[in-house]
Every structure is written in C-alpha cells, then in structure tokens.
Residue frames as qw, qx, qy, qz and C-alpha x, y, z in Angstrom:
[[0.350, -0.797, 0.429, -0.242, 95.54, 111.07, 111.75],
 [0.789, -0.262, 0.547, 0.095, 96.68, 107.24, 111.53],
 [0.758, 0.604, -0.058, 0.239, 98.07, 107.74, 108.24],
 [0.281, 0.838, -0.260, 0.389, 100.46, 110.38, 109.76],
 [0.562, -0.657, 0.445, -0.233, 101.04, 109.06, 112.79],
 [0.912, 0.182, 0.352, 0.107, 101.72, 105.56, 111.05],
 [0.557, 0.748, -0.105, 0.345, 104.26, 107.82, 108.80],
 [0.175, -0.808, 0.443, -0.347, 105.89, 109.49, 111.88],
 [0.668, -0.457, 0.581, 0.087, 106.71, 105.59, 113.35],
 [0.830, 0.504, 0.109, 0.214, 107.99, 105.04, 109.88],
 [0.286, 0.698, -0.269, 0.599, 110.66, 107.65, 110.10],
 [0.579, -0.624, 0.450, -0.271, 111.27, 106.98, 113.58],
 [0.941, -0.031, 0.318, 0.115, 112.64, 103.32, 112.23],
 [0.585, 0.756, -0.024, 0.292, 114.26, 105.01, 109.63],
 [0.130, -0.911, 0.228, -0.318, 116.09, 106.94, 112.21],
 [0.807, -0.406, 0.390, -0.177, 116.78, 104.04, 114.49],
 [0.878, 0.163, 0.257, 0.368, 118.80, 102.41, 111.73],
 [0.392, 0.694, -0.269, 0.541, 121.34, 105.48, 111.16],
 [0.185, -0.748, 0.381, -0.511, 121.73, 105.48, 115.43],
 [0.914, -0.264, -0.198, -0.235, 120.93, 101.87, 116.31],
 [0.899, -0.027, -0.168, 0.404, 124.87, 100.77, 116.46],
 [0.015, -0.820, 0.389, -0.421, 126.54, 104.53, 117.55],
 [0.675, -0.042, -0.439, 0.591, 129.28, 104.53, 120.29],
 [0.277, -0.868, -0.271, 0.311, 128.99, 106.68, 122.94],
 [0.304, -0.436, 0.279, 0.800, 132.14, 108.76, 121.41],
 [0.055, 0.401, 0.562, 0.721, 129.79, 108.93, 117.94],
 [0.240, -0.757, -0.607, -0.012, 126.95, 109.87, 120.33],
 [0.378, -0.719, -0.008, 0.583, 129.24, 112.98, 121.25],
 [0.307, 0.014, 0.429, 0.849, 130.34, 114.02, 117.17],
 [0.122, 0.456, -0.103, -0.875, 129.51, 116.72, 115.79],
 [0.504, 0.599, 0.622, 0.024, 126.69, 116.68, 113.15],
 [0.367, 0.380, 0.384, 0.757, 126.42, 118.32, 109.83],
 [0.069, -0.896, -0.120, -0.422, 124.06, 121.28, 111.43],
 [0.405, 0.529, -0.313, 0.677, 126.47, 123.36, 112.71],
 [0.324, -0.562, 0.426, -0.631, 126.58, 123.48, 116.68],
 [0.723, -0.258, 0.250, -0.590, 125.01, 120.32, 117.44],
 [0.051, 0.389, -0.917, -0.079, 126.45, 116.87, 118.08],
 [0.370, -0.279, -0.862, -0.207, 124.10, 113.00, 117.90],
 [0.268, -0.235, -0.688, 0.632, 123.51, 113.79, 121.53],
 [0.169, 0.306, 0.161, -0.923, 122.18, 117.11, 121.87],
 [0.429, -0.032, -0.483, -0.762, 119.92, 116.17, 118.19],
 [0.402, -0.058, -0.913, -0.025, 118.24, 113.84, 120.11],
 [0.202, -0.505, -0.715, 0.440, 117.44, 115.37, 122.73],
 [0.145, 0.222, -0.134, -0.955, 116.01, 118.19, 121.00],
 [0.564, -0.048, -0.783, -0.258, 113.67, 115.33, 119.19],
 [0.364, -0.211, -0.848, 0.322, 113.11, 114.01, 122.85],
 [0.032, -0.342, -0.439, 0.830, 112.49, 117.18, 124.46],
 [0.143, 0.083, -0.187, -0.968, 110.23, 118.54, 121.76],
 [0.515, -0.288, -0.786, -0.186, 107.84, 115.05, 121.64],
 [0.248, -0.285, -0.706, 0.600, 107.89, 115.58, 125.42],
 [0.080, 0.256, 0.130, -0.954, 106.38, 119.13, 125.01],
 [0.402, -0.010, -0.738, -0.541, 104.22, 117.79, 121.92],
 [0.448, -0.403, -0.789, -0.118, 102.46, 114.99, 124.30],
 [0.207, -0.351, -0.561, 0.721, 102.19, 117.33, 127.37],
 [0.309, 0.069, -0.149, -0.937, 99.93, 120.24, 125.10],
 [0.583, -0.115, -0.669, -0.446, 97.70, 117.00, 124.41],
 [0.574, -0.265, -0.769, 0.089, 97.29, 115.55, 127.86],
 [0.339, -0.729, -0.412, 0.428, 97.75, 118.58, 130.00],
 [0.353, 0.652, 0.236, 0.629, 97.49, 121.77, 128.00],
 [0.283, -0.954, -0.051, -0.087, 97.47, 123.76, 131.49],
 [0.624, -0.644, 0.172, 0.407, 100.64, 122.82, 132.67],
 [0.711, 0.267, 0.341, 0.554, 101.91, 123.31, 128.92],
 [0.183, 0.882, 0.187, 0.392, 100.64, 126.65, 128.83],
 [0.063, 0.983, -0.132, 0.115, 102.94, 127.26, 131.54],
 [0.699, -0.243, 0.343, 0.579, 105.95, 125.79, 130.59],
 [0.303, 0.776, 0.212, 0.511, 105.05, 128.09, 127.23],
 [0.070, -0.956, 0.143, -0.247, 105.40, 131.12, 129.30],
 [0.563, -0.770, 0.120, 0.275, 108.54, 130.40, 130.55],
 [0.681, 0.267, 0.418, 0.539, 109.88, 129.61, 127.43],
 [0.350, 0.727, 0.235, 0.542, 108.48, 132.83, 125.98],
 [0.230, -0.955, 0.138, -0.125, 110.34, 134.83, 129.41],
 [0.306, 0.781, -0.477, 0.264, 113.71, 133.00, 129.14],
 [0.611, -0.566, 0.384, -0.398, 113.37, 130.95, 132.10],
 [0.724, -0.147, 0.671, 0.067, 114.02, 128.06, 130.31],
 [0.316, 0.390, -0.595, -0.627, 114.82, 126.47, 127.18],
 [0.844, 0.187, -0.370, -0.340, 113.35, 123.16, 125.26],
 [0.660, 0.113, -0.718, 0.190, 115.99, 120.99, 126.04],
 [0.028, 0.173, -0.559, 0.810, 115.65, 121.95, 129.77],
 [0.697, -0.051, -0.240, -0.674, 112.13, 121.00, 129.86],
 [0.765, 0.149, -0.615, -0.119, 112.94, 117.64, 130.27],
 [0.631, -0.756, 0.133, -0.112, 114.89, 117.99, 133.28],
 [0.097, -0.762, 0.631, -0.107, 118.80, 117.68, 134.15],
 [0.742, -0.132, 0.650, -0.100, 118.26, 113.77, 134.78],
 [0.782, 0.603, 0.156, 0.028, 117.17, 113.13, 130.74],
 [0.513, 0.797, -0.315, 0.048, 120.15, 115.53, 129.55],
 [0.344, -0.642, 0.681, -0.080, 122.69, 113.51, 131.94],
 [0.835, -0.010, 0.538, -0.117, 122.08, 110.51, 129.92],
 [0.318, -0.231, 0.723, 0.569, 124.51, 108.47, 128.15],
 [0.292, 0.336, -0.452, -0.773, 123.48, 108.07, 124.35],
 [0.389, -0.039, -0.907, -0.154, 122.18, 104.76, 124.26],
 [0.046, -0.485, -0.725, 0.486, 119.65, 105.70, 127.55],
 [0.271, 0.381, 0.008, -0.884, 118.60, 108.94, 125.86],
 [0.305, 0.229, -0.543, -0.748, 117.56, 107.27, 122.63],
 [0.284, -0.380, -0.876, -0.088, 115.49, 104.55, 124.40],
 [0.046, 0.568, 0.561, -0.600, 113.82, 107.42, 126.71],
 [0.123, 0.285, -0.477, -0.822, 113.31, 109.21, 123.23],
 [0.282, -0.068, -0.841, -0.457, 111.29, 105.86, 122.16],
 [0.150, -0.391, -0.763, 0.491, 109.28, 105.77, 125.25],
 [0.177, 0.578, 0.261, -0.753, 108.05, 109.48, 124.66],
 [0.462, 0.212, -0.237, -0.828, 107.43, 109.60, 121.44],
 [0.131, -0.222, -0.964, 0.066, 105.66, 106.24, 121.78],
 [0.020, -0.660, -0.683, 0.311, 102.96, 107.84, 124.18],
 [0.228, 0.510, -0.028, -0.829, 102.95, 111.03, 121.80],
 [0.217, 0.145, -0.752, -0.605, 102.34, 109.19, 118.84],
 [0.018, -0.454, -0.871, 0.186, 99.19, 107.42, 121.16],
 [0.168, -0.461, -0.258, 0.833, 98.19, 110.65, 121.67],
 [0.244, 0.313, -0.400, -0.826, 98.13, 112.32, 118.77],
 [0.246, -0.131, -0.869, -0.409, 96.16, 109.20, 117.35],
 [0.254, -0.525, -0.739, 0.337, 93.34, 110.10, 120.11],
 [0.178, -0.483, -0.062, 0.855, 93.07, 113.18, 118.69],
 [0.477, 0.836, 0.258, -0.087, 90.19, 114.88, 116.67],
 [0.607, -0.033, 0.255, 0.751, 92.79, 115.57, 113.84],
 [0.065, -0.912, -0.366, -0.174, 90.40, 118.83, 113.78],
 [0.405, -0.852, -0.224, 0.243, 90.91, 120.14, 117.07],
 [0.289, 0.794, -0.184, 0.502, 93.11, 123.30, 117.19],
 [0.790, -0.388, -0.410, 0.238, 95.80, 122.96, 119.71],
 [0.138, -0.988, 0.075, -0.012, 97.75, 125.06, 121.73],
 [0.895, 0.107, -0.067, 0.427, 101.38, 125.40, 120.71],
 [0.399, -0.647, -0.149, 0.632, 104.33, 127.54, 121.18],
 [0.016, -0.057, 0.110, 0.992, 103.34, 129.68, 118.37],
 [0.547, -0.028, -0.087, -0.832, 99.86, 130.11, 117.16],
 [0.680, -0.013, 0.593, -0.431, 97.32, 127.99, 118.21],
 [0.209, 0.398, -0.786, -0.425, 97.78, 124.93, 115.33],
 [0.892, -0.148, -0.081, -0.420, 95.49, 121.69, 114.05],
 [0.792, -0.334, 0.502, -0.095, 96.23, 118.40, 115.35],
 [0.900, 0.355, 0.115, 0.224, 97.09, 116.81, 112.08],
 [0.471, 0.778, -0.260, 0.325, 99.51, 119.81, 111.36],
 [0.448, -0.704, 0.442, -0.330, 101.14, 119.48, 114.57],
 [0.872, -0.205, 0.439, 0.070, 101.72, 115.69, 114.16],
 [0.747, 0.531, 0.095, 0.388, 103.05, 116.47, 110.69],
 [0.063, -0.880, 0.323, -0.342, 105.59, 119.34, 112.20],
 [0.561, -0.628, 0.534, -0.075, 106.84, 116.19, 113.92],
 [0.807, 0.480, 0.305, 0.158, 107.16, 114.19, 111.02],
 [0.371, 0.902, 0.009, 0.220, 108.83, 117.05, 109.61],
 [0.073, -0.838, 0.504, -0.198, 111.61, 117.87, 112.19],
 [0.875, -0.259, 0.409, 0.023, 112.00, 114.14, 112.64],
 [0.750, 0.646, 0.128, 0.064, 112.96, 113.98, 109.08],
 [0.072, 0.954, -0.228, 0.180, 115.11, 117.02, 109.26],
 [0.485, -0.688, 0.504, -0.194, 117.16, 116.00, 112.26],
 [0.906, -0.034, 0.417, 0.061, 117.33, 112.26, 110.97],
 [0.829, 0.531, 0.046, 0.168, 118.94, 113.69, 108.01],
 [0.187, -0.887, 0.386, -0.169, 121.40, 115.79, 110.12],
 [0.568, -0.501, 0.651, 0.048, 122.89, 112.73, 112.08],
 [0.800, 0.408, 0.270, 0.348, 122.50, 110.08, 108.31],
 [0.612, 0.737, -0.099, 0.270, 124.83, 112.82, 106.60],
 [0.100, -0.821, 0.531, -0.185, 127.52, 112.86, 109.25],
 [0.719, -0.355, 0.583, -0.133, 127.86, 109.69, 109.31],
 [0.041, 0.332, -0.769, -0.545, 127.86, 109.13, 106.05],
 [0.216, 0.153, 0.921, -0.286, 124.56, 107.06, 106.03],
 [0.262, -0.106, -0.488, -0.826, 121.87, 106.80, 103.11],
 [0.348, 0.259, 0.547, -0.716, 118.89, 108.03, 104.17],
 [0.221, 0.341, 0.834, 0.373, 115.90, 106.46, 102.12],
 [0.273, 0.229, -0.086, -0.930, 113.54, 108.91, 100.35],
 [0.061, 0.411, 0.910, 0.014, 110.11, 107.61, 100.57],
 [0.124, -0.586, -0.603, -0.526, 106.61, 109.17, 100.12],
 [0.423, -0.657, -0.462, 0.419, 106.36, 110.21, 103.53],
 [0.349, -0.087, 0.053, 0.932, 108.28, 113.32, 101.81],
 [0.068, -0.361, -0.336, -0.867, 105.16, 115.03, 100.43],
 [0.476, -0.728, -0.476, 0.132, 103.74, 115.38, 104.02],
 [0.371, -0.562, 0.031, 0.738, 106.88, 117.64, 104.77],
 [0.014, -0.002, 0.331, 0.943, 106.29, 119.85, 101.11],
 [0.194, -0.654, -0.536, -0.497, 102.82, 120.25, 102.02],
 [0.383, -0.869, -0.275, 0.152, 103.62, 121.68, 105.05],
 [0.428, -0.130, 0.266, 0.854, 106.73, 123.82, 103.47],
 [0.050, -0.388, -0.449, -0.803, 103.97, 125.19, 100.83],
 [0.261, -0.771, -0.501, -0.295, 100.88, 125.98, 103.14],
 [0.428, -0.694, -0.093, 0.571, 103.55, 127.86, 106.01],
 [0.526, 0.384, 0.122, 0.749, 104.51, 130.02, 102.58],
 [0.277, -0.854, -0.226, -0.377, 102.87, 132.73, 104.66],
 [0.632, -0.752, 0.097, 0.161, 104.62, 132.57, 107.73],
 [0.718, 0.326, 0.157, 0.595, 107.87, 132.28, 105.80],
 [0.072, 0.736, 0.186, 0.647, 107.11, 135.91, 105.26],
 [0.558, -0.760, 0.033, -0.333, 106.05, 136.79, 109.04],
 [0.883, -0.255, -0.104, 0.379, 108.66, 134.84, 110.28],
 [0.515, 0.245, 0.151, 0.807, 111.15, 137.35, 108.53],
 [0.181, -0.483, -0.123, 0.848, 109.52, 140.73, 109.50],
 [0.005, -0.003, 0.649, 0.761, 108.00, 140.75, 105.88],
 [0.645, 0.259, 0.406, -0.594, 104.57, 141.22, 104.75],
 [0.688, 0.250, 0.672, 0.111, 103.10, 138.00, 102.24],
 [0.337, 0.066, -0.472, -0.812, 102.48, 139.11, 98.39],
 [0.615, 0.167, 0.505, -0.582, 99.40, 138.36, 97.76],
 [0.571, 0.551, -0.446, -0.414, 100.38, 136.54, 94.11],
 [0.990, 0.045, -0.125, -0.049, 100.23, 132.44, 93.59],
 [0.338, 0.483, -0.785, -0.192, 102.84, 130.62, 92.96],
 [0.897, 0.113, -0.394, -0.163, 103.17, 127.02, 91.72],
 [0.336, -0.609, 0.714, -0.079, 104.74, 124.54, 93.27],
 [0.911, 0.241, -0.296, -0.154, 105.43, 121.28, 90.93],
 [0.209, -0.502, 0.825, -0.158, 107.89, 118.54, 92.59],
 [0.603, 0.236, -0.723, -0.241, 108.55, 114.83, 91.63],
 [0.703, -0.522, 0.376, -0.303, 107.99, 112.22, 94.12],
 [0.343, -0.467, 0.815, 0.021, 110.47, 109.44, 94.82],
 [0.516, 0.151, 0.822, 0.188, 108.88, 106.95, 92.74],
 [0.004, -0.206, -0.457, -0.865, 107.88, 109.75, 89.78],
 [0.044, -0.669, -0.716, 0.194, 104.67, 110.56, 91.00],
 [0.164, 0.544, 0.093, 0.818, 103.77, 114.52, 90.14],
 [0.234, -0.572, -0.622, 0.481, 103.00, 116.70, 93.03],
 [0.056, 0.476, 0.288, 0.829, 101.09, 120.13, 92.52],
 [0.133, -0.657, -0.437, 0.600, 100.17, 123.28, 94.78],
 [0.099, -0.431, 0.224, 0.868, 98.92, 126.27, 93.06],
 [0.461, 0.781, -0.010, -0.422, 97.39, 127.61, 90.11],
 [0.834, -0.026, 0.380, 0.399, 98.50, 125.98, 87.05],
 [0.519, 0.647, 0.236, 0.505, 98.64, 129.66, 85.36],
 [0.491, -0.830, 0.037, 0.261, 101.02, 131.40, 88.36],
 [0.299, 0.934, -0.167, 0.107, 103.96, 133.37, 87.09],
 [0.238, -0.726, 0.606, -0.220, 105.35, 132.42, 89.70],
 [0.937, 0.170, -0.248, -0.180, 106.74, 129.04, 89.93],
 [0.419, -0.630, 0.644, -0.113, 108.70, 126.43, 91.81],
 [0.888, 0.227, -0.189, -0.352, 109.97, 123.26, 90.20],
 [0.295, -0.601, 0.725, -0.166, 112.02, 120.36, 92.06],
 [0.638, -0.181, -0.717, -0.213, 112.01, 116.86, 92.95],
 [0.519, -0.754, -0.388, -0.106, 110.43, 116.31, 96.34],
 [0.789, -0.322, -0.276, 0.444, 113.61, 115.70, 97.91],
 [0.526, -0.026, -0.100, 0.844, 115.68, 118.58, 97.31],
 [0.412, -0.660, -0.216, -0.590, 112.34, 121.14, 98.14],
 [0.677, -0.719, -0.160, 0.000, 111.82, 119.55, 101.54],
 [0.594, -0.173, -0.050, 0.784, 116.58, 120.27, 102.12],
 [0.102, 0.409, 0.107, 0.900, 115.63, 124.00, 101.04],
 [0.409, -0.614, -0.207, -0.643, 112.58, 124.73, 103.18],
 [0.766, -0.581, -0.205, 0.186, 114.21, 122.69, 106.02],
 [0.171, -0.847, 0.498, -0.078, 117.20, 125.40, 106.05],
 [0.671, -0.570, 0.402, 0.251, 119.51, 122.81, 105.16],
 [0.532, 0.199, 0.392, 0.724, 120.81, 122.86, 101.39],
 [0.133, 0.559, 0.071, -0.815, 120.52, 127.20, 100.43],
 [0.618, 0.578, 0.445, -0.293, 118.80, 127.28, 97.13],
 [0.239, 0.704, -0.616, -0.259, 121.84, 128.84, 95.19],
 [0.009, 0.449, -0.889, -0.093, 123.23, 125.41, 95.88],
 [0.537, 0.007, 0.823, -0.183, 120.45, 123.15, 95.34],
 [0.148, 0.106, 0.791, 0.584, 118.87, 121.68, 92.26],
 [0.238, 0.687, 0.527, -0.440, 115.23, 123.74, 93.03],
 [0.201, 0.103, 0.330, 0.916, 114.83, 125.44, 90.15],
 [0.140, 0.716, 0.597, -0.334, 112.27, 128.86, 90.05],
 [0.236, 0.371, 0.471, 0.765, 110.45, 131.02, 87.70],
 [0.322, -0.806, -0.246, -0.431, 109.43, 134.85, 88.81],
 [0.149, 0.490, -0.507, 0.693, 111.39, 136.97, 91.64],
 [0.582, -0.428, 0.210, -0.658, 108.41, 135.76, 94.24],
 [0.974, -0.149, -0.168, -0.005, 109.09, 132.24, 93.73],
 [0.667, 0.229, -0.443, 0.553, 112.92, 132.63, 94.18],
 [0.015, 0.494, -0.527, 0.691, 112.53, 134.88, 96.97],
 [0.818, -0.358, -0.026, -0.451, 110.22, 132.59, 98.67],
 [0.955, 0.139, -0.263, -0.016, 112.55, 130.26, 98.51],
 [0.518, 0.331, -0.543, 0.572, 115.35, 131.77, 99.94],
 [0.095, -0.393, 0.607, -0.685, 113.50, 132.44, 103.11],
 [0.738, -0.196, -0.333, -0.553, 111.21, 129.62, 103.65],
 [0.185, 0.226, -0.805, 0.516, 111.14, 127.89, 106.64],
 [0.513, -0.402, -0.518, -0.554, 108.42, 126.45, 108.11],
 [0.725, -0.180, -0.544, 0.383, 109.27, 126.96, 112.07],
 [0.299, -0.932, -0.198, -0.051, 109.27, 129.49, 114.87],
 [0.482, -0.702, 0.005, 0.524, 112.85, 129.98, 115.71],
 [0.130, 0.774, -0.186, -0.591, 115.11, 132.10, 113.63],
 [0.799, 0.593, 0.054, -0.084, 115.76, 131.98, 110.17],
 [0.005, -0.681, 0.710, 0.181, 119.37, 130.79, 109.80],
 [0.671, 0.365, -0.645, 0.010, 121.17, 127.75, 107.75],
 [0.571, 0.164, -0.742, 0.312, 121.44, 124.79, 109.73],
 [0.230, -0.303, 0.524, -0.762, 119.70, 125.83, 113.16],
 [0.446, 0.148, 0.764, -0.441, 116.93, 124.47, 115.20],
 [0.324, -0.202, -0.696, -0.608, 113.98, 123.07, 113.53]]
C-alpha cells in the first residue's frame, strides 16, 4: 500500500507541474476530453478523492451519499458542496492538495486487504488506491495535452495496465455483454524496455503494445483503430475496443 500510495503522490507532482503556472482564463479552457475544461477536471479529481477518503473514515455516511448518487439526487461533483465548485482555479487546486493529502493518509492506514465499499462493487483497498492512480493519470493527461505539455511516462504506468487487464471482465459487464471464457495475452513494453506479461504464453488471443499506448486505449482516450496497440484473435481486438476499466458509460473521452 506505500508503494502505491508513494506512486499516487508521484503523479500528483507530475500533475502539479502541467497546472502549477495556469491563469485563471487557462483554468476555464477547454481540455482535450470533450466537454470538460482545467476547472471542472479538477474538480472531478477533487470531488472523487473527497468521496475516496469519506468510504475510509466514514463508510456510513458514504453509503449514503452512494444512494443518492445511485437515485439522481446528486452528482460527484456536487458532493463537495457549492462553496468548493465556486472556487477560482488556483483555490480549487490547493483544496484538491489538502484532500487528497488526507486520502492518501488514509489509504496508507489501510489493510491493503480489506474490501471496501465503493460506488460499484464492493473493491480491495490496494485496487481502490490504484483506480486513483489511474484516473489521476488519465485526467493529468487530459489537461498536459491541451496545453501542449509533455507528460513523462514512468513505471508508475504498469499499475494502470494491471488494472486495465484484471477489469477485462467488467469491460464485458460494463457493456451488457457476457465475458468469453478464453485467455488472452497481454505483452507491453515498459518505459525503460522492461517486458510486461498477463496471460498464458500459449493464448490465441493476444495483445501487444508499449505500456503507454495500452493504458490511452483502456483509458477511452486514443480508439484502438488509431493507436499503435497491435492484436492477434477477434477476442483480443474486441476486448480492446471496449475496455474500460470504470463504472460510468462507455464512451471516448468521458468521465473516468
């Protein structure tokens, strides 16, 4: 759990250097995923840590902010409260650092066992700190590619393609689909050449990348037609086009 949690305030620094010098008028552009400007990605990030440390410290009152979520009453960002989302860009992203500060305590006080309660299936602690790890990523690469701003590609990636490959299931359920029940590989390069392997090394099926452009396919942001992923076998390519390790819908460019 301090490996990941020690990864997640890595990529939080990472992040902090593509937003550190914004202008409130950048804090208001439009990002590459489609609806959502610096502002709003932030507090999505803000609001989602918030929810994140509140299952850990007070899992009743989480369970019923859950149900209001799951009757419409509210959304995520709303969670937070009208006061958070009225803040300029440069107050949001230090109340951002504040929460995920005491989530990132949190989580590290945590049997990376225990099975927590989230707002889909009940989920372990590690995977749950890595799901933030993950949508940090994600989101950090949203606001680095509108800005133009190289994002570094570090090891921390093969936390997000191990949790791309072990959701290959839900992929499926997400979509309305039952799983196959047939392997597949998954081979991928890490940033400094390093091999990475899931699977059976005699699966038909087969997925073969470097890390980086796996974790832009399974985070719904590069489609697979257009990325350098290359698969072998109709189960790996269709896996690919609907993978998505996340609860909300399955569309290009949406929440994470």
């Amino acid at each position: 759990m301090d490996q990941i949690c020690d990864d997640i305030a890595a990529e939080t620094q990472a992040l902090t250097s593509v937003v550190k010098d914004l202008t409130e008028d950048q804090w208001r552009a439009p990002t590459v995923a489609e609806g959502w400007d610096s502002h709003e990605t932030i507090l999505h990030l803000a609001a989602t840590d918030w929810i994140c440390h509140l299952t850990l410290v007070n899992p009743q009152l989480f369970v019923d902010i859950r149900t209001q979520l799951s009757k419409g009453e509210t959304s995520v960002h709303k969670t937070v409260g009208p006061e958070v989302r009225a803040l300029k860009g440069r107050e949001l992203w230090e109340w951002f650092l504040n929460g995920r500060s005491e989530m990132v305590s949190a989580l590290r006080q945590t049997d990376p066992k225990a099975r927590i309660t989230w707002l889909g299936p009940d989920i372990g602690a590690r995977s749950l700190a890595t799901s933030r790890l993950l949508e940090t990523w994600t989101h950090s690469h949203d606001l680095a590619d509108g800005f133009g701003v190289e994002y570094p590609r570090t090891n921390r990636l093969r936390h997000i393609a191990h949790i791309g490959v072990v959701t290959h299931e839900f992929s499926y359920i997400n979509h309305g689909l039952v799983p196959p029940d047939q392997p597949i590989r998954v081979e991928l390069t890490g940033p400094d050449g390093e091999k990475w392997n899931w699977g059976p090394e005699d699966a038909t099926n087969k997925v073969t990348s470097t890390a980086y452009e796996f974790c832009k396919v399974i985070t719904r942001r590069v489609p697979v037609a257009d990325s350098a992923v290359e698969t072998q076998g109709a189960l790996a390519t269709e896996w690919m086009e609907i993978a998505q390790p996340w609860i909300e819908p399955p569309r290009i460019s949406d929440e994470a």
